[in-house]
CHARMM-style PDB file with segment names, atoms N, HN, CA, C and O in Angstrom:
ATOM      1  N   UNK     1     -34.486 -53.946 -84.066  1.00  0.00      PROA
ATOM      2  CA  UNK     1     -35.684 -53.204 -84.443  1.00  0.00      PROA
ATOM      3  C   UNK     1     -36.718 -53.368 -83.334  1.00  0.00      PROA
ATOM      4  O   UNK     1     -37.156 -54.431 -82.893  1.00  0.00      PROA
ATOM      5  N   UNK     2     -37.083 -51.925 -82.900  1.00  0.00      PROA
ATOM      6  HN  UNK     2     -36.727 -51.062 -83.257  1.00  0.00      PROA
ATOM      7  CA  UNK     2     -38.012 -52.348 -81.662  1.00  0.00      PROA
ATOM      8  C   UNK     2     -39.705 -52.543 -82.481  1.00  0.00      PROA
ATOM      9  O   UNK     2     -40.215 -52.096 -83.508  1.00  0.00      PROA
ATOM     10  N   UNK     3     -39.967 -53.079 -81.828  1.00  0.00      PROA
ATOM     11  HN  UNK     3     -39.552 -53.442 -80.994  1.00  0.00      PROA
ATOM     12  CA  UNK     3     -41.789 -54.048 -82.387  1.00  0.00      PROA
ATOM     13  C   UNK     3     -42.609 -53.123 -81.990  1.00  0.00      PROA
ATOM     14  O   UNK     3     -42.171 -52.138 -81.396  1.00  0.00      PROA
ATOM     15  N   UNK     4     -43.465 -53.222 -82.157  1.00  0.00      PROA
ATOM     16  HN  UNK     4     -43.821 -54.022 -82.640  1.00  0.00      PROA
ATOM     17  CA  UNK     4     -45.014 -52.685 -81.554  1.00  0.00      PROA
ATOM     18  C   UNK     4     -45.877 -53.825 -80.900  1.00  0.00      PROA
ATOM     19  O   UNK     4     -45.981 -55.011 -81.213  1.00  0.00      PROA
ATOM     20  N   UNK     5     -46.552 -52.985 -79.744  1.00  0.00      PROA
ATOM     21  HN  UNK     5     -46.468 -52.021 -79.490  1.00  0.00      PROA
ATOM     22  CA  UNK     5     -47.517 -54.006 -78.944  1.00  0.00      PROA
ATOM     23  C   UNK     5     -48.420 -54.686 -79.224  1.00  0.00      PROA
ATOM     24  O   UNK     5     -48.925 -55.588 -78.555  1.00  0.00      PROA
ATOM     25  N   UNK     6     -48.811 -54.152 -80.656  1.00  0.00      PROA
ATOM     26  HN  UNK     6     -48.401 -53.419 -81.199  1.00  0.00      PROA
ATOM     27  CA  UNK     6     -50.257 -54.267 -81.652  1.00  0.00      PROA
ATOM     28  C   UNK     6     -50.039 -55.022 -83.005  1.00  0.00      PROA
ATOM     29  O   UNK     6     -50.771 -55.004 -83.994  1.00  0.00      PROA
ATOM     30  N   UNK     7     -49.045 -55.585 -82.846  1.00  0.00      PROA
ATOM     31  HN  UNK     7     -48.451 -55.600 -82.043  1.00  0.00      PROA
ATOM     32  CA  UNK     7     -48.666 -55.809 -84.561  1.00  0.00      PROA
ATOM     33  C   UNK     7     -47.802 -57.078 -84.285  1.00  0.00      PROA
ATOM     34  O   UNK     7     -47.077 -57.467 -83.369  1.00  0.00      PROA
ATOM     35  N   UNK     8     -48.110 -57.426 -85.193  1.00  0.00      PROA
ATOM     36  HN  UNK     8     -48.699 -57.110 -85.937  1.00  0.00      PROA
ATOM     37  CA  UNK     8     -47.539 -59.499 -85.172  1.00  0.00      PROA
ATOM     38  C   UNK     8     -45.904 -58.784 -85.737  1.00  0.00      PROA
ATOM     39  O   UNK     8     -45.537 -57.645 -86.024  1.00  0.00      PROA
ATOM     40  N   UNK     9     -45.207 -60.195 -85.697  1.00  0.00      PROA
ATOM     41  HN  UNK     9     -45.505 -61.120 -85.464  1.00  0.00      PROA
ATOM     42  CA  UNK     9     -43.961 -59.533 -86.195  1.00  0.00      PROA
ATOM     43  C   UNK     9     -44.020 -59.641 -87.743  1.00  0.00      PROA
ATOM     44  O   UNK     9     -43.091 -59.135 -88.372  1.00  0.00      PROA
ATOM     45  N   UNK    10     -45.092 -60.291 -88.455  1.00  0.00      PROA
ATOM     46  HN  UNK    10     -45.847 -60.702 -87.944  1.00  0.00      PROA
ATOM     47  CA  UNK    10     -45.461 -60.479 -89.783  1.00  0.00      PROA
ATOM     48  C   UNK    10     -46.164 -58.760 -90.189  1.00  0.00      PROA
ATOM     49  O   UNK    10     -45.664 -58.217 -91.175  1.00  0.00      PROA
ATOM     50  N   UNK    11     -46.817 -58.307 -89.742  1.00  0.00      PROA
ATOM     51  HN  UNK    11     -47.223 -58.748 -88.942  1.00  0.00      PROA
ATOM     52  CA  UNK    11     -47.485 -57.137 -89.789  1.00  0.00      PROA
ATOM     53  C   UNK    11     -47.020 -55.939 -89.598  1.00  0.00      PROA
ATOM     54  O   UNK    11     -47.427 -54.904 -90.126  1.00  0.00      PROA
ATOM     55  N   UNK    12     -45.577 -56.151 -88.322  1.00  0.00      PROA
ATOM     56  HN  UNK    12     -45.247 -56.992 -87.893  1.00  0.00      PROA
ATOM     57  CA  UNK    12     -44.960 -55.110 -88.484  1.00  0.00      PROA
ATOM     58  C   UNK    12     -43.571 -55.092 -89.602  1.00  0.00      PROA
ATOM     59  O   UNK    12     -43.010 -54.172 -90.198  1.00  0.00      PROA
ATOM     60  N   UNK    13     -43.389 -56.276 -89.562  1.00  0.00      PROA
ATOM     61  HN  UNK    13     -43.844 -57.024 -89.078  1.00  0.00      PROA
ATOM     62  CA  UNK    13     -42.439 -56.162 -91.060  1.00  0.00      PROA
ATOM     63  C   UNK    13     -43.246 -55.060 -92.389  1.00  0.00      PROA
ATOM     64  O   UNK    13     -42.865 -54.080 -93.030  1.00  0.00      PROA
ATOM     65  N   UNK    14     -44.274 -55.718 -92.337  1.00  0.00      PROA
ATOM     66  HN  UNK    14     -44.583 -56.514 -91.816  1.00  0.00      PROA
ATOM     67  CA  UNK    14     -44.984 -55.182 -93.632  1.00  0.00      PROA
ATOM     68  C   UNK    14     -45.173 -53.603 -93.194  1.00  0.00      PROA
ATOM     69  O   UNK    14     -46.345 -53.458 -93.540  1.00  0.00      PROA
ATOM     70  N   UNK    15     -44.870 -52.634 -92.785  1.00  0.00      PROA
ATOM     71  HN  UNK    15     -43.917 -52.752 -92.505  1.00  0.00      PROA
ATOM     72  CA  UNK    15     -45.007 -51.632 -92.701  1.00  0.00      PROA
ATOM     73  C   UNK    15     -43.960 -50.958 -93.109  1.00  0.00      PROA
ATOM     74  O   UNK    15     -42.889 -51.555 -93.213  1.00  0.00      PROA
ATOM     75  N   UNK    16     -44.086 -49.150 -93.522  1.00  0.00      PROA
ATOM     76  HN  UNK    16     -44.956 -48.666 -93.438  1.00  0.00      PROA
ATOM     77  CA  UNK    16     -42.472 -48.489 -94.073  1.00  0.00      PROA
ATOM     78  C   UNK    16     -42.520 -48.032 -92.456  1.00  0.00      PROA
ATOM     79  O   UNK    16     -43.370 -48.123 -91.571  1.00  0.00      PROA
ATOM     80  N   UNK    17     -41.110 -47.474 -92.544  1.00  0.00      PROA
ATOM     81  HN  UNK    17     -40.419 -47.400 -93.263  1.00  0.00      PROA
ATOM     82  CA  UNK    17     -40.443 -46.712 -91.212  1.00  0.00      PROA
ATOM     83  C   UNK    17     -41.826 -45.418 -90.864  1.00  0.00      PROA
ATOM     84  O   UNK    17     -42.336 -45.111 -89.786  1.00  0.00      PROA
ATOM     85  N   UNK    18     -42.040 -45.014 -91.952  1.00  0.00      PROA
ATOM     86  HN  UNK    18     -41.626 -45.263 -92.827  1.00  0.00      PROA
ATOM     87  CA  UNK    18     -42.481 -44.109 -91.243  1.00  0.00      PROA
ATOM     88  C   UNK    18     -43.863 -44.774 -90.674  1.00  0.00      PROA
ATOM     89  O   UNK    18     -44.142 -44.227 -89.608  1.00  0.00      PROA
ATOM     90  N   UNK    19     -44.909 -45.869 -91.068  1.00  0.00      PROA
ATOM     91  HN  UNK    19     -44.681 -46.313 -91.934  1.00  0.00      PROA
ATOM     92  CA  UNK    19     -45.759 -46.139 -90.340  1.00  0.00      PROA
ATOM     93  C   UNK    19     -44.942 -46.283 -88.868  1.00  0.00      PROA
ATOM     94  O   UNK    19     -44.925 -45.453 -87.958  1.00  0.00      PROA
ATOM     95  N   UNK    20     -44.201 -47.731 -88.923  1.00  0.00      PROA
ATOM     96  HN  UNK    20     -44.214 -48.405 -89.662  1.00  0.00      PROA
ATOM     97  CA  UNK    20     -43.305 -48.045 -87.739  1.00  0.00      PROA
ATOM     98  C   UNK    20     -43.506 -46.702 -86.603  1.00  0.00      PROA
ATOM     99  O   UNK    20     -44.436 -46.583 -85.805  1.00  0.00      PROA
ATOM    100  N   UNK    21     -42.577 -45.943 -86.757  1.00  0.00      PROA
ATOM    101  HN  UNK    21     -41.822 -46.039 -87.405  1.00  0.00      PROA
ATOM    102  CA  UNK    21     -42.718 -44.662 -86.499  1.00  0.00      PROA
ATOM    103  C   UNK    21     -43.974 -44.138 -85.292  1.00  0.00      PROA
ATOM    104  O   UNK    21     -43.961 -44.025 -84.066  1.00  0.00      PROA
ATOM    105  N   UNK    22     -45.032 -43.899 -86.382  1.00  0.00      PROA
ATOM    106  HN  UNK    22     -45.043 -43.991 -87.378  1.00  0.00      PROA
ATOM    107  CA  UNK    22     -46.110 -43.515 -86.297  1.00  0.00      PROA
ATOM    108  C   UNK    22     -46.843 -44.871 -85.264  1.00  0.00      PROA
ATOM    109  O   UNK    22     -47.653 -44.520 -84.406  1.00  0.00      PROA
ATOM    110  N   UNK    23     -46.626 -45.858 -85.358  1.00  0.00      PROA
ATOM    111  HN  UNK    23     -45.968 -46.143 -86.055  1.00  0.00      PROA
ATOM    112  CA  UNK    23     -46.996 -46.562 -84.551  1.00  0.00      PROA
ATOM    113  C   UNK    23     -46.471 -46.861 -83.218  1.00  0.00      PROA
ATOM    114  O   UNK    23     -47.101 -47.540 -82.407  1.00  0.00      PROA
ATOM    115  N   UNK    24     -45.291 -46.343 -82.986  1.00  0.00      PROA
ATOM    116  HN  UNK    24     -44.779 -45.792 -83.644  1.00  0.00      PROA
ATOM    117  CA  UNK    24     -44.969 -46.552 -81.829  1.00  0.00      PROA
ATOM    118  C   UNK    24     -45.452 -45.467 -81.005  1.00  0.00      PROA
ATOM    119  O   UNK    24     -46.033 -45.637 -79.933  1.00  0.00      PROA
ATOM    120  N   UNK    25     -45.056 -43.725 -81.826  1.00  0.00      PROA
ATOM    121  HN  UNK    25     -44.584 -43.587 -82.696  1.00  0.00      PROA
ATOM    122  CA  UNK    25     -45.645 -42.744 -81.011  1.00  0.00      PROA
ATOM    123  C   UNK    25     -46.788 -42.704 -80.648  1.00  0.00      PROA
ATOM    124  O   UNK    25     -46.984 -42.275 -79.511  1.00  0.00      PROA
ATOM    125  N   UNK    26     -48.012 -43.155 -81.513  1.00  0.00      PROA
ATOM    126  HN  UNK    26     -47.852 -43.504 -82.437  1.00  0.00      PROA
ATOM    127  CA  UNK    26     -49.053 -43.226 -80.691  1.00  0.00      PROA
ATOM    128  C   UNK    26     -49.125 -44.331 -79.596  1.00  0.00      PROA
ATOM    129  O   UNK    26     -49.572 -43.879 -78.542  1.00  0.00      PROA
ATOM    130  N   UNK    27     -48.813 -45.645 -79.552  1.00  0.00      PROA
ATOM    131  HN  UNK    27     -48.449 -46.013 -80.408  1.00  0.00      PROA
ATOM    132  CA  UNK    27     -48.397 -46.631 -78.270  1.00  0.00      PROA
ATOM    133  C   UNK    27     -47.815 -45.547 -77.015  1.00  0.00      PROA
ATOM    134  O   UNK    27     -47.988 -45.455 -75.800  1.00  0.00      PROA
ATOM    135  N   UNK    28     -47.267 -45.026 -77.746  1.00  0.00      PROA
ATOM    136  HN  UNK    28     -47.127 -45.101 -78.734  1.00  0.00      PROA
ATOM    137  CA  UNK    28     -46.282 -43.977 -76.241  1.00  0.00      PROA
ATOM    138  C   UNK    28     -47.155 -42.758 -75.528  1.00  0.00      PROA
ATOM    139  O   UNK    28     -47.037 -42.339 -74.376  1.00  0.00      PROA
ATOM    140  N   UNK    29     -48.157 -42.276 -76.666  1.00  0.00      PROA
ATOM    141  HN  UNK    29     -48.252 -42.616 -77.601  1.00  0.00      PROA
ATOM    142  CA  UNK    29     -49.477 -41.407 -76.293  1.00  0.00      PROA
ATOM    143  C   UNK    29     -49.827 -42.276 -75.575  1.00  0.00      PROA
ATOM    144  O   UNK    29     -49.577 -42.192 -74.373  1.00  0.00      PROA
ATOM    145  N   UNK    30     -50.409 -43.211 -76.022  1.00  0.00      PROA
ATOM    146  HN  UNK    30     -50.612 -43.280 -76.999  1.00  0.00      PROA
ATOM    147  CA  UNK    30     -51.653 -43.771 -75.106  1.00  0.00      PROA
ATOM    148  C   UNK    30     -50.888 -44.542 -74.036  1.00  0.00      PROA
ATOM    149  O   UNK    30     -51.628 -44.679 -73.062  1.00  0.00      PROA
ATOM    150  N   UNK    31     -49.927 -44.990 -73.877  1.00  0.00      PROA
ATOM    151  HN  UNK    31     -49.326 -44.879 -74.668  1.00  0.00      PROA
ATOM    152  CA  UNK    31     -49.464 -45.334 -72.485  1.00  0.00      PROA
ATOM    153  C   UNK    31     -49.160 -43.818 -71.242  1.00  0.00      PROA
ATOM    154  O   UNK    31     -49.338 -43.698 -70.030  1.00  0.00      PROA
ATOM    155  N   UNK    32     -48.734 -43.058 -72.120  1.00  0.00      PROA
ATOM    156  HN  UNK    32     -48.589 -43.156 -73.105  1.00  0.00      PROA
ATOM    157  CA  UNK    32     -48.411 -41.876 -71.128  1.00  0.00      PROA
ATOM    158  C   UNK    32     -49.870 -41.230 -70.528  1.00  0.00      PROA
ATOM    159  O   UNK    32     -50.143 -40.649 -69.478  1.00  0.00      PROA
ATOM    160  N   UNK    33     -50.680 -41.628 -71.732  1.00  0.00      PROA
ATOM    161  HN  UNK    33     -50.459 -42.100 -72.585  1.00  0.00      PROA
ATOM    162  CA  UNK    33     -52.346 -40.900 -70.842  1.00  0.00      PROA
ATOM    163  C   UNK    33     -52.936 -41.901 -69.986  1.00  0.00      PROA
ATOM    164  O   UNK    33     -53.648 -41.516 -69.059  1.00  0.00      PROA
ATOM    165  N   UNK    34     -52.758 -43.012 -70.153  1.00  0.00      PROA
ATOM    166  HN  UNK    34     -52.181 -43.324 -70.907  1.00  0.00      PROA
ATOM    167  CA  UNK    34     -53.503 -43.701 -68.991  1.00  0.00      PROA
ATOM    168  C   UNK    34     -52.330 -43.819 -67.996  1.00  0.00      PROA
ATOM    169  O   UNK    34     -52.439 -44.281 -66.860  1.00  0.00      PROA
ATOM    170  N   UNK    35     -51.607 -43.519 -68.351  1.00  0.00      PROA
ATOM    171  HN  UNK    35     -51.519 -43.143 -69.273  1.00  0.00      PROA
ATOM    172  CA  UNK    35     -50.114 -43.211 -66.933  1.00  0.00      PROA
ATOM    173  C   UNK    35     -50.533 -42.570 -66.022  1.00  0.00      PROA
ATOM    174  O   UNK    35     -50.315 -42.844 -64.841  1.00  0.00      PROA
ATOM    175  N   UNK    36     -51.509 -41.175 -66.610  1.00  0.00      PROA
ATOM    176  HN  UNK    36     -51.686 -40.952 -67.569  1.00  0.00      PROA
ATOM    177  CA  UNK    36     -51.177 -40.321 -65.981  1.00  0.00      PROA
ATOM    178  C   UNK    36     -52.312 -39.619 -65.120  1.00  0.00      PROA
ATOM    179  O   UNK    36     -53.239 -39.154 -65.784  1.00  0.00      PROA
ATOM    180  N   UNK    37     -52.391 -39.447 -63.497  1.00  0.00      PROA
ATOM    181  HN  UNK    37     -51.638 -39.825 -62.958  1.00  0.00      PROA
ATOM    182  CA  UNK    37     -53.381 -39.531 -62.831  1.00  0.00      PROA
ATOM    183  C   UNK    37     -53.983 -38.713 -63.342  1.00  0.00      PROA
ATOM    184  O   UNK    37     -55.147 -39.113 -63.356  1.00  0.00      PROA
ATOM    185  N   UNK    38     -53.876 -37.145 -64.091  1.00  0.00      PROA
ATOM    186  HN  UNK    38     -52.931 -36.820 -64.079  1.00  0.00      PROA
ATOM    187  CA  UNK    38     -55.237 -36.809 -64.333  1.00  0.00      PROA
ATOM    188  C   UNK    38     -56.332 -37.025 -65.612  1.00  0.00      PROA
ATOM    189  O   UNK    38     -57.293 -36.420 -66.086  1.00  0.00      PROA
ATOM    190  N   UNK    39     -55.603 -38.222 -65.855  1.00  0.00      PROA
ATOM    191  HN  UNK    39     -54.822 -38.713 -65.469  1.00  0.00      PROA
ATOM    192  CA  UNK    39     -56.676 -39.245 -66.708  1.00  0.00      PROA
ATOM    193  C   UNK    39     -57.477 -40.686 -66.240  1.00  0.00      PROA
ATOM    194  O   UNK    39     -58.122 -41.583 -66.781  1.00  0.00      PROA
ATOM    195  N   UNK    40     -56.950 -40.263 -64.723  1.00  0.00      PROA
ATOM    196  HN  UNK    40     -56.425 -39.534 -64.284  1.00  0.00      PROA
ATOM    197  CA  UNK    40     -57.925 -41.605 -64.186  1.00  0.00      PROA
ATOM    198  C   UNK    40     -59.186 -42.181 -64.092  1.00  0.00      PROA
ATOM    199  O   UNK    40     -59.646 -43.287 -63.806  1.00  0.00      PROA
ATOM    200  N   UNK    41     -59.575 -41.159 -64.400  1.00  0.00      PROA
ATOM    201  HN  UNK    41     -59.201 -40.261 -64.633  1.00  0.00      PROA
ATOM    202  CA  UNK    41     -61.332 -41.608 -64.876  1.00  0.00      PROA
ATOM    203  C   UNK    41     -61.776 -42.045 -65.938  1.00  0.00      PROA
ATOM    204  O   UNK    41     -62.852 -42.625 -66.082  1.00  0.00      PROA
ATOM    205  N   UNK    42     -60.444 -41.634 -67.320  1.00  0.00      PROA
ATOM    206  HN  UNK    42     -59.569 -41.163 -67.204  1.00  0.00      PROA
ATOM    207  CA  UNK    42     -60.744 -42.802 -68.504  1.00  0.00      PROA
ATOM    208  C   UNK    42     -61.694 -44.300 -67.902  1.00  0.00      PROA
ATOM    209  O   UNK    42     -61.656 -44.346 -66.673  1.00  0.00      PROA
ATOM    210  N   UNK    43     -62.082 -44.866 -68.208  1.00  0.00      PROA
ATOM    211  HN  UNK    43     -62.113 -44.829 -69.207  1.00  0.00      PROA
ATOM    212  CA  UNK    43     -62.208 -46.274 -68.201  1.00  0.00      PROA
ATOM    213  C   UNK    43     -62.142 -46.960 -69.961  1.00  0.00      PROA
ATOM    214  O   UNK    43     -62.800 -46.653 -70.956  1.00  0.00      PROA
ATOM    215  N   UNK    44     -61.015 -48.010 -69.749  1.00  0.00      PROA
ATOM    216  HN  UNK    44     -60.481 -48.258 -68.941  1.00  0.00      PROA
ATOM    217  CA  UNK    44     -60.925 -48.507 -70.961  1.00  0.00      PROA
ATOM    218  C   UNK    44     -61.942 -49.749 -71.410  1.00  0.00      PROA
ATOM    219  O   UNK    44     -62.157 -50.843 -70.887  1.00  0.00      PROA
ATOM    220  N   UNK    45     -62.580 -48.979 -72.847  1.00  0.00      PROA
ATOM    221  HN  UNK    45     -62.405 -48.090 -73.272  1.00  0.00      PROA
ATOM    222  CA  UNK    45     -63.712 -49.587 -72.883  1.00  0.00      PROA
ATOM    223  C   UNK    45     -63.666 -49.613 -74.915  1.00  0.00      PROA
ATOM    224  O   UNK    45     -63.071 -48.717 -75.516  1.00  0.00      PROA
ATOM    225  N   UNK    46     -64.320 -50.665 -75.602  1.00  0.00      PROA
ATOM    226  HN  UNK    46     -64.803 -51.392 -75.114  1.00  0.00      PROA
ATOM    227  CA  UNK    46     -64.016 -50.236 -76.913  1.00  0.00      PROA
ATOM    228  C   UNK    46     -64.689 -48.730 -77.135  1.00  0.00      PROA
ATOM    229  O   UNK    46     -64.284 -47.860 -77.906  1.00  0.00      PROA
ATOM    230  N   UNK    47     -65.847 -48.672 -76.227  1.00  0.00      PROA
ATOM    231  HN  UNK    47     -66.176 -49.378 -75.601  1.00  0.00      PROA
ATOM    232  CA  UNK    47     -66.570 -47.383 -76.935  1.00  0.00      PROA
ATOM    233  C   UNK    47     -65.955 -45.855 -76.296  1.00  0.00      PROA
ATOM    234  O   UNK    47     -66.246 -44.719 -76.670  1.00  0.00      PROA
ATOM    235  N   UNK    48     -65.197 -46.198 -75.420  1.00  0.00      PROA
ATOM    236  HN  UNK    48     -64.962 -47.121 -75.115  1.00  0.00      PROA
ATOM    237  CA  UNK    48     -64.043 -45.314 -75.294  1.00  0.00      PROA
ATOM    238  C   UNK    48     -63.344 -44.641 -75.943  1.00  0.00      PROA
ATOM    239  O   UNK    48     -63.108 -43.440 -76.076  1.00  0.00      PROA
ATOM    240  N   UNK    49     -62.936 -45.824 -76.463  1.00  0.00      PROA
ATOM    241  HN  UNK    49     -63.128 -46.800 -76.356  1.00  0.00      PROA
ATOM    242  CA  UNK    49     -61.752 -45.811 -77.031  1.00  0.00      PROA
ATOM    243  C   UNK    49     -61.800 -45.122 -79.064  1.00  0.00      PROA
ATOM    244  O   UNK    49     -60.916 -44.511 -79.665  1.00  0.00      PROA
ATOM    245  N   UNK    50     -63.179 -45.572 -79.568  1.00  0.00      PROA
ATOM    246  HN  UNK    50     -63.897 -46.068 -79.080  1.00  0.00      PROA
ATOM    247  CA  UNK    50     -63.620 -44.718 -80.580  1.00  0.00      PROA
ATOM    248  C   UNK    50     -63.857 -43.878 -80.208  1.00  0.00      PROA
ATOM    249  O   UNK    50     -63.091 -43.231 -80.921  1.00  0.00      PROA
ATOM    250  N   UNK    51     -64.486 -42.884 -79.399  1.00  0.00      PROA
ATOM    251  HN  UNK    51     -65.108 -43.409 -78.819  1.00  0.00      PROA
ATOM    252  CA  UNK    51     -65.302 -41.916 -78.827  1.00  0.00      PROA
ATOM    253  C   UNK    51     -63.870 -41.046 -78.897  1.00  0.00      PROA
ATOM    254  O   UNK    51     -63.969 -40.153 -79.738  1.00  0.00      PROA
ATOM    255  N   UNK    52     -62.809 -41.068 -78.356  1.00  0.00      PROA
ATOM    256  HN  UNK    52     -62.728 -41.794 -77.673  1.00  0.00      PROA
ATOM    257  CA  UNK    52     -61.640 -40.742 -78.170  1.00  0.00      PROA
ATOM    258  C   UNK    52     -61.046 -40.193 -79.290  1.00  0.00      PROA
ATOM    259  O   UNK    52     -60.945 -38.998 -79.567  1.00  0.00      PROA
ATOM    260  N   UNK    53     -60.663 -41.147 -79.910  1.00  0.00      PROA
ATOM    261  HN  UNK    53     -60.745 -42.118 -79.684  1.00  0.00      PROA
ATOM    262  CA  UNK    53     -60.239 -41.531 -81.380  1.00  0.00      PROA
ATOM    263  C   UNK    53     -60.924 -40.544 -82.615  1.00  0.00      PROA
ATOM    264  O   UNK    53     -60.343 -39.923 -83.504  1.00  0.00      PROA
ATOM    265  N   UNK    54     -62.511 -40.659 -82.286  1.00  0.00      PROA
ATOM    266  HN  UNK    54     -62.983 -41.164 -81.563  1.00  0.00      PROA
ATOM    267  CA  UNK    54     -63.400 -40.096 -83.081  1.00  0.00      PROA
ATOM    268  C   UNK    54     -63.073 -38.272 -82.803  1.00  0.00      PROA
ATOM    269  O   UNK    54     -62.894 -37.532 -83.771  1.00  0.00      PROA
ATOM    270  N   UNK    55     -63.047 -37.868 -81.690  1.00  0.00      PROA
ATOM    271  HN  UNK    55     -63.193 -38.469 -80.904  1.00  0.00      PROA
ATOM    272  CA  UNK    55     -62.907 -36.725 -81.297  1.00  0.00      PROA
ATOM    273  C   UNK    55     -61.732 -35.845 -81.712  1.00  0.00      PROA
ATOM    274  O   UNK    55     -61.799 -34.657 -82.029  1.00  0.00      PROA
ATOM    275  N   UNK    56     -60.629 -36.626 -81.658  1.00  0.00      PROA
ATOM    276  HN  UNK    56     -60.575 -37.591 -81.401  1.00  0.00      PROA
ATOM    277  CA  UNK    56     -59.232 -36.316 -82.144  1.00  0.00      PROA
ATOM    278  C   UNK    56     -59.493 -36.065 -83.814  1.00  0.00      PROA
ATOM    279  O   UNK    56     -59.168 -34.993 -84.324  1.00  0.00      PROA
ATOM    280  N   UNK    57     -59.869 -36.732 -84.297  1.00  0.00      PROA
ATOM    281  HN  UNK    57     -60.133 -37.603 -83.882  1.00  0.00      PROA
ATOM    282  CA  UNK    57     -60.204 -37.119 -85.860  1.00  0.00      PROA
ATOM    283  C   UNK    57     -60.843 -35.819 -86.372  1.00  0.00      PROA
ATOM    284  O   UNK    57     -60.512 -35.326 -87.450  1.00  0.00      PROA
ATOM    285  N   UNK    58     -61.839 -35.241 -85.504  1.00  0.00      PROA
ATOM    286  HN  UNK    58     -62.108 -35.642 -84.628  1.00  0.00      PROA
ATOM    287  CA  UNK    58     -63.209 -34.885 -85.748  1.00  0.00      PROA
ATOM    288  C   UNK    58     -62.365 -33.227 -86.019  1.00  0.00      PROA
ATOM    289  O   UNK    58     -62.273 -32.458 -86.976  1.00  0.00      PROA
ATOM    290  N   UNK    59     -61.821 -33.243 -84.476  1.00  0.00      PROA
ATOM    291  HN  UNK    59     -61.896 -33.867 -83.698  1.00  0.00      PROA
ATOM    292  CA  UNK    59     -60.968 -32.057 -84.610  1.00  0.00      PROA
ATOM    293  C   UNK    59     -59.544 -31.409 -84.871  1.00  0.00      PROA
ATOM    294  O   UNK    59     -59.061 -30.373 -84.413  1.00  0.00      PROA
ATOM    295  N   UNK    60     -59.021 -32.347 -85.757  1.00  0.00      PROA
ATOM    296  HN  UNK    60     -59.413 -33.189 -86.129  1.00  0.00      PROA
ATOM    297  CA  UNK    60     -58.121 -32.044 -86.563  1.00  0.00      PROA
ATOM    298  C   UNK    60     -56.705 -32.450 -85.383  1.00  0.00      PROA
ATOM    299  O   UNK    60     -55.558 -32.172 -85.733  1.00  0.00      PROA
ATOM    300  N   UNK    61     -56.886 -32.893 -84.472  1.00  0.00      PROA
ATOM    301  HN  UNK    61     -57.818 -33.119 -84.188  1.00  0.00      PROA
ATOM    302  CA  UNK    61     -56.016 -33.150 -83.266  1.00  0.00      PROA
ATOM    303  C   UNK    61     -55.009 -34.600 -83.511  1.00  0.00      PROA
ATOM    304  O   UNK    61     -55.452 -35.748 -83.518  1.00  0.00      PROA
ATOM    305  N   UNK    62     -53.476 -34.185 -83.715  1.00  0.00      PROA
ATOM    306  HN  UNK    62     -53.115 -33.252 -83.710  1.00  0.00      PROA
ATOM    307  CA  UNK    62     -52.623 -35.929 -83.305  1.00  0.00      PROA
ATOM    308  C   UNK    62     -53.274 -36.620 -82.272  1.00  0.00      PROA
ATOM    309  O   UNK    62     -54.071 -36.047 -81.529  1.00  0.00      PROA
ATOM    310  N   UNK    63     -53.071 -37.476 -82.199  1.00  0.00      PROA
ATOM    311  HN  UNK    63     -52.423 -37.941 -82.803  1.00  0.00      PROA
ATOM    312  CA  UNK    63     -53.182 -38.384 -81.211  1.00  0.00      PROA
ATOM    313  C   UNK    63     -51.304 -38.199 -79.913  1.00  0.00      PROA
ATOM    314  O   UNK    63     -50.179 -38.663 -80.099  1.00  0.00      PROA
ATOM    315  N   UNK    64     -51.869 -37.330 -78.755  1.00  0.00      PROA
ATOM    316  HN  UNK    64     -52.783 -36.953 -78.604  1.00  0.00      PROA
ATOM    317  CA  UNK    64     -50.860 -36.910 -78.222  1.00  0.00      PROA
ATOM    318  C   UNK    64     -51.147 -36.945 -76.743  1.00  0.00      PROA
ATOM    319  O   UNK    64     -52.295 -36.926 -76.298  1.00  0.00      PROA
ATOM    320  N   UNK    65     -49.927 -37.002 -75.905  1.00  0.00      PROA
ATOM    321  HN  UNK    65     -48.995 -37.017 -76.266  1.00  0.00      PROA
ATOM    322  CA  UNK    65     -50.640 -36.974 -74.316  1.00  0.00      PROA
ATOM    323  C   UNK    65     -51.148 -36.166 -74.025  1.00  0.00      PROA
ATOM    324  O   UNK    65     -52.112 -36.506 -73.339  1.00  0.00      PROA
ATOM    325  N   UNK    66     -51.023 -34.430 -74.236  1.00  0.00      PROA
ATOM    326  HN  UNK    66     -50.240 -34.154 -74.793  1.00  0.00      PROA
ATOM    327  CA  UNK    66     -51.414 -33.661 -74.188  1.00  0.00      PROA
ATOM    328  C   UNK    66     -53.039 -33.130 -74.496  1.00  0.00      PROA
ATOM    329  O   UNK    66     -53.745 -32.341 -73.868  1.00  0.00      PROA
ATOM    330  N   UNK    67     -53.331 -34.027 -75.902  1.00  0.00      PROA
ATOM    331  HN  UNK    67     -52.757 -34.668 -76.411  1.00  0.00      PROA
ATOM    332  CA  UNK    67     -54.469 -34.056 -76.247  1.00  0.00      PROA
ATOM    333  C   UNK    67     -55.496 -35.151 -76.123  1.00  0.00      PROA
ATOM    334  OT1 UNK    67     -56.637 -34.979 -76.551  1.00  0.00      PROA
TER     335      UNK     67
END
């Protein structure tokens, strides 16, 4: 069973497949956007990182590399 970067192995037990799931694809979003040079001006910051988050939320948007 592959883990998540964010989650104890106590925490990711406690999850169903489909969180699991859902938690890895977004790990794989957000590694592929700061991968990727024309996101180099991100700077990772907490208020970033809501601001981000918040925006996606706001507008009905996955959390995706694309977006």
């Amino acid at each position: 069973m592959k883990l998540s970067e964010n989650f104890s192995e106590s925490e990711w037990a406690a999850l169903s497949d489909e969180e699991r799931a859902e938690a890895l694809r977004i790990e794989k979003s957000i590694r592929d956007f700061l991968g990727d040079r024309k996101a180099i001006r991100y700077i990772e910051s907490q208020g970033n990182h809501d601001a981000l988050l918040n925006f996606l939320s706001t507008h009905g948007l996955d959390i995706t590399h694309r977006n």
